[in-house]
N, C-alpha and C positions, 0 to 999 in steps of 0.2 A: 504494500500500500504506500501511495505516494505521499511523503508530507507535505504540509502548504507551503508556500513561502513565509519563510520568517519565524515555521512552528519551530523546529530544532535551535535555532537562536533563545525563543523566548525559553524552552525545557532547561538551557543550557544557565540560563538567568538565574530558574526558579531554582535548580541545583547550586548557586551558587549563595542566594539568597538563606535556603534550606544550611550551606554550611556556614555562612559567616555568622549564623544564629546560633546555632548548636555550639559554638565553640565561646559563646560568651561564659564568661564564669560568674560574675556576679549581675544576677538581672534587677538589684535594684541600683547600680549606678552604671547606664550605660549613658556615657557622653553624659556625664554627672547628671540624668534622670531615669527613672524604672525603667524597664526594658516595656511594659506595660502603658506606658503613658499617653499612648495614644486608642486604648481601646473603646469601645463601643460596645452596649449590653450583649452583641451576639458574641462579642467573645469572651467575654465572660462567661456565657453558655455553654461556650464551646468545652474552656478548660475545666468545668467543671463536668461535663460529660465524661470528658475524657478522661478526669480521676476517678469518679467514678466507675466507668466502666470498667478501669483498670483495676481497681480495688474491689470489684464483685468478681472478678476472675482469679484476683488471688486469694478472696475470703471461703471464694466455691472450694477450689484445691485444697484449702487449709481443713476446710469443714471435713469435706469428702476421704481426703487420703483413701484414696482407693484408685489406681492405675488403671485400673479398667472405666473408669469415666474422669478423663483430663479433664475434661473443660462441660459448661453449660450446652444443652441442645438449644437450635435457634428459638425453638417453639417455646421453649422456657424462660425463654430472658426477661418476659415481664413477672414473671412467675418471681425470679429469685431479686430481682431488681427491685420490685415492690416489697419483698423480704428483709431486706437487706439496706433500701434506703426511707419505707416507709413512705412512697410514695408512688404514683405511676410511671413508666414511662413511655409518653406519647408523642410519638414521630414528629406528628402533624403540630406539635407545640414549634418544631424546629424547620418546617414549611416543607418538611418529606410524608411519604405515606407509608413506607414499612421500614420494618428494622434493618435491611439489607442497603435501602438508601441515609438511612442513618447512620449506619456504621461508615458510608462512604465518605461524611462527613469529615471523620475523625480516624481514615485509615491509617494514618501514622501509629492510632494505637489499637486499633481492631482489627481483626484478622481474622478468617474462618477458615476452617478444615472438615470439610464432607458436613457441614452444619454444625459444626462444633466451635463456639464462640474461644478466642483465645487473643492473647496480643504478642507483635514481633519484640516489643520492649521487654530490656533485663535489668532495668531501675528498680531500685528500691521504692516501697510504697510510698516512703519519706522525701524521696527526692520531689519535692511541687516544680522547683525549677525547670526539671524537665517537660514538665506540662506546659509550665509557662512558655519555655522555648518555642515550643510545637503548638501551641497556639499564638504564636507572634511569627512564628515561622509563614502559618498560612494565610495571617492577614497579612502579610506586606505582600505576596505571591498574589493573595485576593483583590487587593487595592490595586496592585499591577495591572491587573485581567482587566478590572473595571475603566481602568484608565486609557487601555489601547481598544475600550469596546466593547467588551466582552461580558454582555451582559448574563450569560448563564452564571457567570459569576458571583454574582449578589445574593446575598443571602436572605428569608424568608422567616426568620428566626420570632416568635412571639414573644413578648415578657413571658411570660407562663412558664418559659422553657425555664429560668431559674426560681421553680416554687420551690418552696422549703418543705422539709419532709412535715408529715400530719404529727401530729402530738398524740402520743398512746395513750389510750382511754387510762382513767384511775382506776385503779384494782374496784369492783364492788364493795360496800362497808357490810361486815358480819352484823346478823340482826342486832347483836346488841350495842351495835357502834353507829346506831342510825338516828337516835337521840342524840349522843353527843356530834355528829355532823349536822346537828342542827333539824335533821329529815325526823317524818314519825312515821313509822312502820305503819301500815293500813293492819289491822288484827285479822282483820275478814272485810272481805267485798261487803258491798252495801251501802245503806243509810250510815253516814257518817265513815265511813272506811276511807280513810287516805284525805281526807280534806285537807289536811297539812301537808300533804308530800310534797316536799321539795321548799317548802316555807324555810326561809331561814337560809338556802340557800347553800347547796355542795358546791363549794368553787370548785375541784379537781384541783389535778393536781398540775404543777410549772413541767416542762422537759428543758 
């Protein structure tokens, strides 16, 4: 297949772009400002996908320790993602429609093998730098695209994409703990059963 003109130029750019990034060591002072300073909510999205995704593939193995299932099935990801971060994760917050174009998002750190969710990275969970690289790497390659034209390029990204996980329900109070939270046990259905439930007021608990 023939390239266009100019395509092998610009790949040749984004590779070079891809390593003058990677090789920063400190990303809060680049050119005495964050390496970060120019972002915009998607990409803060971004590298927030991205540790996460990377940190449910190492939470799965850690759980699992069993070699006969390395990694998450694709069919599962919302399954353990929800598990794990307490929240949904939907494509379409990030302007994609399945998890296969989501992952394409953030191929630097997802990977798939016959549907088996996995990533090319051997960073530490610790290392955030490296997140940060890799998404600073794809927004100056993305602002490039946009600038010569290239509008497949822009992103579609909703706020929504950075919700915070839900807050887990409070344990239920043992009947005899429903006076002192304030609640009064209903004795029996009926005339007068439960008028006061909830008077007084269960705040739950902080996460």
């Amino acid at each position: 297949e023939e390239k266009k003109e100019g395509e092998g130029e610009v790949v040749v750019k984004e590779e070079e772009t891809k390593a003058d990034i990677m090789t920063v060591e400190d990303i809060l002072n680049v050119d005495g400002a964050p390496i970060f300073k120019e972002w915009e909510m998607e990409d803060w999205a971004l590298v927030q996908l991205r540790y996460e995704l990377f940190l449910m593939q190492v939470a799965f193995k850690k759980d699992v320790n069993d070699e006969e299932h390395p990694g998450i099935h694709e069919s599962n990801i919302g399954f353990y993602y929800s598990k794990y971060f307490r929240k949904q994760l939907n494509p379409k917050f990030f302007g994609v429609e399945t998890i296969a174009e989501l992952s394409a998002l953030v191929a630097d750190t997802v990977k798939w093998d016959a549907e088996i969710f996995g990533t090319p990275l051997t960073c530490e969970a610790s290392d955030l730098a490296m997140f940060t690289r890799l998404t600073e790497s794809c927004r100056r390659i993305r602002q490039r695209r946009l600038a010569a034209g290239d509008e497949t390029a822009r992103l579609k990204i909703e706020q929504l994409a950075l919700q915070q996980p839900v807050a887990a329900a409070p344990p239920l109070p043992v009947v005899g703990d429903f006076q002192k939270g304030g609640m009064v046990a209903p004795p029996r259905y009926g005339k007068g059963g439960g008028k006061n439930w909830g008077k007084g007021g269960h705040k739950g608990g902080k996460w």
